[in-house]
C-alpha positions in Angstrom: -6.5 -35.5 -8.2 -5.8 -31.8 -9.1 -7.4 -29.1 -7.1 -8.8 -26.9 -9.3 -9.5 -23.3 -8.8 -12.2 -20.7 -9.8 -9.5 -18.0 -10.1 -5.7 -17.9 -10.1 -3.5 -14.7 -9.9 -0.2 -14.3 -10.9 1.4 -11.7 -7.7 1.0 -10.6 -4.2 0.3 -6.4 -5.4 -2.7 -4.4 -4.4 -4.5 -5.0 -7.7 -4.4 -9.1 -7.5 -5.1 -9.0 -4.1 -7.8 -6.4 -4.4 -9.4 -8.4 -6.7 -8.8 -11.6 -5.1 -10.1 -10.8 -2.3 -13.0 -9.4 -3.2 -14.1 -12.5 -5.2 -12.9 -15.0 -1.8 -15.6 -13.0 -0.3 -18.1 -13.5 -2.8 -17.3 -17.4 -2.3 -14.7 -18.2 -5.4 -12.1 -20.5 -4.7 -9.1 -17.9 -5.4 -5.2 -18.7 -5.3 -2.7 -16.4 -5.8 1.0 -17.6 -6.7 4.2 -15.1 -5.3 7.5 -15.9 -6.4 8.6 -14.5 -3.3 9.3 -16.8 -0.2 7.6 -14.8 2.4 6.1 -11.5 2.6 8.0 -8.5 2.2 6.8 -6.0 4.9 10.4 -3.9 4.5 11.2 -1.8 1.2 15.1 -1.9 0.0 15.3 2.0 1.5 13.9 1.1 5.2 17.0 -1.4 5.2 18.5 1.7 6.1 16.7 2.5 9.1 14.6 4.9 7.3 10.8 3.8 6.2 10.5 6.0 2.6 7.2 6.7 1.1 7.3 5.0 -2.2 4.3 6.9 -4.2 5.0 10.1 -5.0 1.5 11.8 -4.1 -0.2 11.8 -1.2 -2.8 9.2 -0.2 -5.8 9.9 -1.0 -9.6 7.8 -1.5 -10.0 7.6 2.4 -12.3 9.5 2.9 -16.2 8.7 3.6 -17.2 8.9 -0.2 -14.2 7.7 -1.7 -13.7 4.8 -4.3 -11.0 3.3 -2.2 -12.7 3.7 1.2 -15.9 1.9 -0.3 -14.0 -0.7 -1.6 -12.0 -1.2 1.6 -15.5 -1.0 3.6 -17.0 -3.9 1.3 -14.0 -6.2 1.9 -14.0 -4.9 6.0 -11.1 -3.3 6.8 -12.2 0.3 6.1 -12.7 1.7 9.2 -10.2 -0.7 11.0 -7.3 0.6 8.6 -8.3 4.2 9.0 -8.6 4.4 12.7 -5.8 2.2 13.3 -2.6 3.3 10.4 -4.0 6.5 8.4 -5.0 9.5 10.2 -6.1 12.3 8.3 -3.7 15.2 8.0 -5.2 18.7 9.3 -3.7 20.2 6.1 -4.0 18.2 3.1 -0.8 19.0 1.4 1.9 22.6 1.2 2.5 24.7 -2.2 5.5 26.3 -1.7 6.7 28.8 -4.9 9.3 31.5 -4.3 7.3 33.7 -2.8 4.7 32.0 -1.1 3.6 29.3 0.9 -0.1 27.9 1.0 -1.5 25.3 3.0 -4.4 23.3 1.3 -6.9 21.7 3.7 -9.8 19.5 3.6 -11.7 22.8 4.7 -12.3 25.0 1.2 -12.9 28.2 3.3 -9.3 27.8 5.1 -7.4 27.0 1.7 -9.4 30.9 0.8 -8.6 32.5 3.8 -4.4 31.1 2.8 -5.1 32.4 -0.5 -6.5 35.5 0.3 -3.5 36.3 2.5 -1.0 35.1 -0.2 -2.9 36.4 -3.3 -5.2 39.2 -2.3 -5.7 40.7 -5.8 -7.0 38.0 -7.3 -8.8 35.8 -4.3 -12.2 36.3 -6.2 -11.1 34.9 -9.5 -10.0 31.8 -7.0 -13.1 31.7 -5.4 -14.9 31.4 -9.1 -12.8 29.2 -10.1 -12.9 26.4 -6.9 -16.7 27.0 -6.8 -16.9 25.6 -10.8 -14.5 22.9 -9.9 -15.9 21.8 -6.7 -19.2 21.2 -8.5 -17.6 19.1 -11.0 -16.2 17.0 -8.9 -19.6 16.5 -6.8 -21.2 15.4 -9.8 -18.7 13.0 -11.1 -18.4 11.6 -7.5 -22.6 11.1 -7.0 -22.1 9.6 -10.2 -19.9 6.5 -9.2 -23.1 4.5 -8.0 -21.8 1.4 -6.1 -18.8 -1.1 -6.9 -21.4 -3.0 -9.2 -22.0 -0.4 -11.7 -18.2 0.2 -11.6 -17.8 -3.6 -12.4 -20.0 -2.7 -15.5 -17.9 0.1 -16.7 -20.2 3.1 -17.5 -23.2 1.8 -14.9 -26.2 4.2 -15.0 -27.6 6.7 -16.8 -27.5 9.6 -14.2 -23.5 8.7 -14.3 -23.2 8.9 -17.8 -25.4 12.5 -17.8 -23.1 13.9 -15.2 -19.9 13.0 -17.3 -21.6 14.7 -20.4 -22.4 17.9 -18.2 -18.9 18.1 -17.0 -17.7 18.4 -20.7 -20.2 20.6 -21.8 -19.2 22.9 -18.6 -15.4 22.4 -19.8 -16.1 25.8 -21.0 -16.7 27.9 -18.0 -13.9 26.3 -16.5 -11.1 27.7 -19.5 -13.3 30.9 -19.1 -12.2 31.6 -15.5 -8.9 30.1 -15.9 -8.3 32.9 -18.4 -8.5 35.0 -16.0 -5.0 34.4 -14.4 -3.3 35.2 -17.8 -0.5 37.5 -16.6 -0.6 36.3 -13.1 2.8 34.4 -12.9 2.4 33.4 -9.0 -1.0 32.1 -9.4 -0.3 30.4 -12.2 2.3 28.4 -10.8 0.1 27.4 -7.7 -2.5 25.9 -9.7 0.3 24.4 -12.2 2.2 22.6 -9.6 -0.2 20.7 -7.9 -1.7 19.4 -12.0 2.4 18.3 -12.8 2.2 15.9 -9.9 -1.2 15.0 -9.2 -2.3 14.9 -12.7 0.8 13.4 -14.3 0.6 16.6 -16.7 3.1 18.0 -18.9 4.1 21.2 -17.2 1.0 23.5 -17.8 -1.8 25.2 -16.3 -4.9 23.7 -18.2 -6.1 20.4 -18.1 -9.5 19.2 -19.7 -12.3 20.6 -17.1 -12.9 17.4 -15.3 -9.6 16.1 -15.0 -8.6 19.3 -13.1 -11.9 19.7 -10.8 -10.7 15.8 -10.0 -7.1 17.0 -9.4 -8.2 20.1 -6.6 -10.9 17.8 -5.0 -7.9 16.0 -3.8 -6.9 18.7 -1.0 -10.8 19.1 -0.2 -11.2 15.6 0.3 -8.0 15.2 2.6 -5.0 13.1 2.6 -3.5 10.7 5.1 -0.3 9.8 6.6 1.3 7.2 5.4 4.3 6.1 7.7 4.9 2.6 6.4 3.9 3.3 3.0 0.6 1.0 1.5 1.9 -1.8 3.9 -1.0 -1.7 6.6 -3.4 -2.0 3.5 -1.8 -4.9 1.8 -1.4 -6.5 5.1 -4.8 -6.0 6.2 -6.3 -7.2 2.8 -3.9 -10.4 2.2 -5.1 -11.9 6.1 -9.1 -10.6 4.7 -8.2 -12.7 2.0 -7.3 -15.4 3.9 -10.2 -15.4 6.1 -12.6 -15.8 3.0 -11.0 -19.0 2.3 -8.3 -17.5 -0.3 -5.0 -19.0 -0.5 -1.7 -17.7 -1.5 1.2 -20.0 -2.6 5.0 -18.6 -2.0 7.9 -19.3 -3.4 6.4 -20.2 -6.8 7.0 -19.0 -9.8 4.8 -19.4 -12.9 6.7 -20.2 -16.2 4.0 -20.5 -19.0 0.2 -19.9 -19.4 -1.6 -22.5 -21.9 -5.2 -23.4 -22.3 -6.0 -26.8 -19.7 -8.3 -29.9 -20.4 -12.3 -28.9 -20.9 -12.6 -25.2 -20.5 -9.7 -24.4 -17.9 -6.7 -22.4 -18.1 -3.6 -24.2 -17.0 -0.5 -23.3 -15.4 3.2 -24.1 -15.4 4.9 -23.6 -12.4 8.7 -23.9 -12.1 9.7 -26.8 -10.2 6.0 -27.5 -8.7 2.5 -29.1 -9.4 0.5 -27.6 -12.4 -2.7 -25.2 -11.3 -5.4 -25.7 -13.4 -7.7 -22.5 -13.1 -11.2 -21.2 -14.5 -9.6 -17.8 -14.8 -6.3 -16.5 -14.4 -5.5 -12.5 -13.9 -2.5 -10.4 -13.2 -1.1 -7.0 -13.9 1.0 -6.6 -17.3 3.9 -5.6 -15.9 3.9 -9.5 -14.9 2.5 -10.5 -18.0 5.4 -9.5 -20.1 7.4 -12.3 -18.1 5.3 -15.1 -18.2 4.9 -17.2 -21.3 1.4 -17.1 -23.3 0.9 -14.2 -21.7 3.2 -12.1 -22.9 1.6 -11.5 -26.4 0.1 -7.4 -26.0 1.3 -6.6 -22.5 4.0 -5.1 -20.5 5.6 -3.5 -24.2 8.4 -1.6 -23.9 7.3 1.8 -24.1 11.0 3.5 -24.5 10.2 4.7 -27.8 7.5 6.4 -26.8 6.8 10.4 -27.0 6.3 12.5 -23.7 6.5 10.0 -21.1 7.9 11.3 -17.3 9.2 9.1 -15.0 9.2 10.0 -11.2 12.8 10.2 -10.1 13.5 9.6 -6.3 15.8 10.8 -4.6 16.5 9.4 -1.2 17.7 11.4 2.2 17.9 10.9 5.9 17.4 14.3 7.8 17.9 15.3 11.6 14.4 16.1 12.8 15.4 18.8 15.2 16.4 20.9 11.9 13.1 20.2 10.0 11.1 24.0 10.1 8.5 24.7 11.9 4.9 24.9 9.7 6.6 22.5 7.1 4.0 20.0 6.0 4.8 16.1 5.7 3.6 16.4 1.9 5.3 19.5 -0.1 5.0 20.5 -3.4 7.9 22.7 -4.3 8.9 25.5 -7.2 12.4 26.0 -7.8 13.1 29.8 -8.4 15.9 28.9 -11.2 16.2 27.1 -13.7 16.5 23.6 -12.1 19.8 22.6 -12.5 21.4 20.1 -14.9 18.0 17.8 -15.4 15.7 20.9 -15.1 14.4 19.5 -12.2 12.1 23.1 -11.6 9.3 21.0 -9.4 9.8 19.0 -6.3 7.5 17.0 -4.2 9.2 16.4 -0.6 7.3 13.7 1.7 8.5 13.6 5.2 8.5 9.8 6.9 8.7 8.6 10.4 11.7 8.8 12.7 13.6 5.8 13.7 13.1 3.1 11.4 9.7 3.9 10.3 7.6 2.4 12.7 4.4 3.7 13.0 4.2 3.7 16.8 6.9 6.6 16.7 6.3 10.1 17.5 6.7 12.1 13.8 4.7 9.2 11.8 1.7 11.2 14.4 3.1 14.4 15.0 3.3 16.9 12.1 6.7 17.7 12.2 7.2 21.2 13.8 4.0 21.0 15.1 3.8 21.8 19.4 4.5 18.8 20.9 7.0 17.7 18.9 10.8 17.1 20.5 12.5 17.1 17.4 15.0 14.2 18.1 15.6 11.3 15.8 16.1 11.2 12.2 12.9 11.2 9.7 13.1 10.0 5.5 12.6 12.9 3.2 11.9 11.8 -0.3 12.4 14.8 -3.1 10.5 13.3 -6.4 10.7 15.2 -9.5 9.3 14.1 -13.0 11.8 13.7 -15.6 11.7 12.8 -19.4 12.7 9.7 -20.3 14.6 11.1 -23.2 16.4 13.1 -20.6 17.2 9.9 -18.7 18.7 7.9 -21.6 21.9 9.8 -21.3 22.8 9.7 -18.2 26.2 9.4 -17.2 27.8 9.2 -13.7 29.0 12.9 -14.1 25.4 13.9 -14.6 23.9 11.7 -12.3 26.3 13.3 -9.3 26.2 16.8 -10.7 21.8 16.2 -10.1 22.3 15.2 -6.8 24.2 17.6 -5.4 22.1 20.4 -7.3 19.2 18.4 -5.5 21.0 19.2 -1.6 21.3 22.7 -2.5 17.7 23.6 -3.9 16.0 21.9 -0.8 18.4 24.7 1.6 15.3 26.7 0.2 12.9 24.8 2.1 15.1 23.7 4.8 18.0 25.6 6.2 21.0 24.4 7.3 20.7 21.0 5.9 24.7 20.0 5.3 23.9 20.1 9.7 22.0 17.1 9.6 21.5 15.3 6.3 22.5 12.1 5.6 22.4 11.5 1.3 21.1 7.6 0.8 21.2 7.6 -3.0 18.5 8.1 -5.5 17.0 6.3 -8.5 19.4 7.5 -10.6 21.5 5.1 -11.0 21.1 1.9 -13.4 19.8 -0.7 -10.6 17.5 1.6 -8.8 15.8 2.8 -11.9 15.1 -0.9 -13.1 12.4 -1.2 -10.2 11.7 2.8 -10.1 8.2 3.3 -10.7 6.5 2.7 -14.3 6.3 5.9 -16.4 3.6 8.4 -17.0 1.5 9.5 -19.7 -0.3 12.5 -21.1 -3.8 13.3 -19.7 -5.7 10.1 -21.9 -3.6 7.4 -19.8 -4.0 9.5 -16.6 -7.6 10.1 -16.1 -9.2 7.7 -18.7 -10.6 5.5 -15.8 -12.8 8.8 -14.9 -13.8 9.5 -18.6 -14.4 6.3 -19.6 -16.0 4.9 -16.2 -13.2 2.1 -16.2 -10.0 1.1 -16.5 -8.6 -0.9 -19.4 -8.6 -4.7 -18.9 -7.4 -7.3 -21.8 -9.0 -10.0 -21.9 -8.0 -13.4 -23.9 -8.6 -17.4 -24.2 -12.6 -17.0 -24.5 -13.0 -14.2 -21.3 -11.1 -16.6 -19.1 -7.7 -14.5 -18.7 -7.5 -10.8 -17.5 -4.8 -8.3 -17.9 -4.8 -5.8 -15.7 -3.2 -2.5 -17.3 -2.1 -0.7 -13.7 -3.4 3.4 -14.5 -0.1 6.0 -14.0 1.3 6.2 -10.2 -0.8 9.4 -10.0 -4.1 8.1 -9.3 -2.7 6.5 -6.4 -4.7 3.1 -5.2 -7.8 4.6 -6.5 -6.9 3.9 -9.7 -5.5 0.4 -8.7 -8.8 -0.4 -7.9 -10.8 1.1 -10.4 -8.9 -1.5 -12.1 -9.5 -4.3 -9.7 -13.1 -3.8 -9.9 -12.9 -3.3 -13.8 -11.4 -6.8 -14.0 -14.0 -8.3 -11.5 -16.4 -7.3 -14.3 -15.0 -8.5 -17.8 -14.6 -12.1 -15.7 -18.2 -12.6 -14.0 -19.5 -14.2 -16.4 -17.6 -17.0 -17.4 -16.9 -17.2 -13.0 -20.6 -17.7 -12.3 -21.2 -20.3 -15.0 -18.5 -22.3 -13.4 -20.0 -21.8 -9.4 
């Protein structure tokens, strides 16, 4: 006889086993299918004896009242994962522009007391403006409720009155940004930090909420992240297990169709059948798999003002790394940024020796007292590029970028041809086939926050869930505002069949 399932998912990433774990421990019977033979613990970079960072902003949703931490709490393995793999930086992340360098930490009155040193003439138009900003990000925080309301999408009124005060405040927020017209420093602090962790075209003035979302990042904190999301997926996929989820390996699924009586079925290569209530996966994998490739995973190529983050890879000599430089780093480029016009950078520093994170620099700051300096650490330099741009890329280009790349980081780090080692970038054809998915304008960044969810498609009667993945810039928060958004549109038709 078949064994039939409650819930199938296609994929071993953090959004199916988010969600798959989630509804093991609410007593589902849940199987998720991975092509791959085993579990990957080592990226394509750490074959090189370095452990690379793969997201391009700094973790972030640890903390006490964040989405992540909650839902990481309600599957238990918050506090275990933060204790035990993510300790919380003292400074949240570095802004370094051609003049300046500020540190951002979790503390507001430090980040004044850097920006009164660095910007003393216009500290109090700073102060205004973080005050406003601070209080819109309370509100929309107090306003998340718990994971069920976030199943439900907008979930209570007092939520849906905070959103609607945050707009109406938008504002006093453009009021007191107008008050650094002229200020060409200031400007570029608060621009750099909305191009990467708002996935913003290049400008200073976001809608009100998406940028008081944006600067809560620094107050809230961020974490080190030595082997990259690995101790979360790790941790989750043996939760998972332990609530009686299974995961098959090595199979691949070939074609979705609807089953006998109401259940989905389907068609592995080379195996059994699975017949499943509900079946949910990301659409990146979608737009493989036949019958559900109809409306996901489309090939966005054609379309206007998408950025993709460009990696590009190095090995460094820890014992040349300056002291005070921060493990996450965003950078301005006092030129014009070379052949792609790379003008921003984010640098994020990895372990030493192989990226284990019993080593000293994945739990020293680098520089910081204590610190010997030997071994070699992973420096990523990610910049956002225009996919236009990318389209014509030829290997003269591609080389003439790289070596622009070794020459603007000499800004941050002196004498690097002493002890760099160049490991490639995502550049060239291969690597950009698995570089990571492109980004949008300010709808497709922050619509989870507007909108209280993320989008889900649903098909076959409410019993097959698409997960559309929000932009790399929302980090794992995102991810799981999209778990939890899919836990929702499925309920229903999942507790009839209990």
């Amino acid at each position: 006889m078949t064994k039939t399932h409650h819930l199938a998912l296609i994929g071993v990433r953090y959004p199916q086993l988010a969600l798959g774990t989630l509804m093991a421990k609410r007593g589902f019977r849940v199987l998720i299918v991975d092509q791959n033979s085993a579990q990957s613990t080592l990226t394509g970079e750490e074959g090189n004896q370095y452990a690379f960072r793969r997201r391009p902003a700094p973790l972030f949703g640890l903390d006490s009242n964040g989405l992540l931490r909650r839902f990481l709490d309600e599957i238990g393995i918050g506090r275990m994962l933060v204790r035990r793999s993510y300790p919380s930086n003292s400074v949240s992340y570095q802004v370094v522009l051609p003049r300046h360098r500020i540190n951002l930490y979790p503390q507001r009155d430090a980040t004044m007391e850097e920006l009164s040193r660095e910007f003393p003439e216009s500290v109090d138009s700073f102060k205004a403006l973080y005050s406003e900003l601070d209080g819109q990000a309370g509100r929309w925080y107090e306003g998340y409720g718990d994971l069920p309301s976030l199943e439900r999408g907008w979930g209570s009124l007092s939520r849906l009155r905070n959103r609607g005060r945050a707009v109406w405040q938008s504002r006093e927020v453009a009021s007191l940004l107008q008050g650094f017209d002229g200020m060409e420093q200031e400007t570029a602090f608060l621009s750099l930090q909305h191009h990467f962790l708002g996935g913003y075209p290049f400008q200073t003035r976001p809608s009100a909420l998406s940028a008081a979302l944006i600067h809560s990042i620094g107050r809230r904190g961020t974490f080190r992240e030595p082997v990259g999301t690995t101790s979360i997926t790790s941790l989750m996929s043996d939760r998972f297990q332990e609530y009686g989820g299974e995961i098959l390996r090595g199979a691949k699924a070939a074609n979705v169709r609807s089953g006998p009586g109401n259940f989905v079925t389907i068609d592995m290569e080379g195996g059994p059948d699975i017949q499943t209530v509900c079946l949910a996966t990301t659409s990146g994998i979608a737009g493989a798999v036949d019958g559900l490739s109809h409306g996901a995973g489309k090939n966005q190529d054609d379309e206007n003002g998408l950025r993709v983050p460009v990696r590009f890879f190095l090995g460094i000599d820890a014992s040349i790394v300056p002291v005070g430089m921060e493990d996450n780093l965003f950078y301005m480029r006092d030129d014009d940024g070379g052949p792609l016009g790379l003008k921003a950078l984010y640098l994020s520093m990895g372990p030493s020796e192989g990226g284990s994170s019993e080593g000293k620099s994945s739990e020293i700051p680098s520089g910081s007292e204590g610190s010997d300096g030997d071994g070699n650490r992973s420096l990523t330099a990610t910049a956002l590029v225009d996919r236009k741009v990318l389209r014509g890329m030829t290997e003269e280009i591609i080389s003439a970028a790289e070596r622009d790349i070794l020459q603007a980081l000499e800004a941050v780090i002196p004498f690097l041809d002493r002890g760099l080692n160049f490991l490639g970038s995502d550049l060239t054809a291969k690597a950009m086939e698995a570089a990571p998915r492109p980004l949008g304008g300010w709808i497709t960044s922050w619509i989870p926050a507007l909108v209280g969810r993320s989008r889900v498609l649903t098909g076959r009667r409410g019993r097959v869930a698409v997960m559309e993945v929000p932009p790399w810039e929302l980090g794992l928060e995102g991810e799981t505002l999209t778990a939890l958004a899919a836990a929702g549109a499925l309920r229903k038709v999942l507790e009839k069949a209990r």
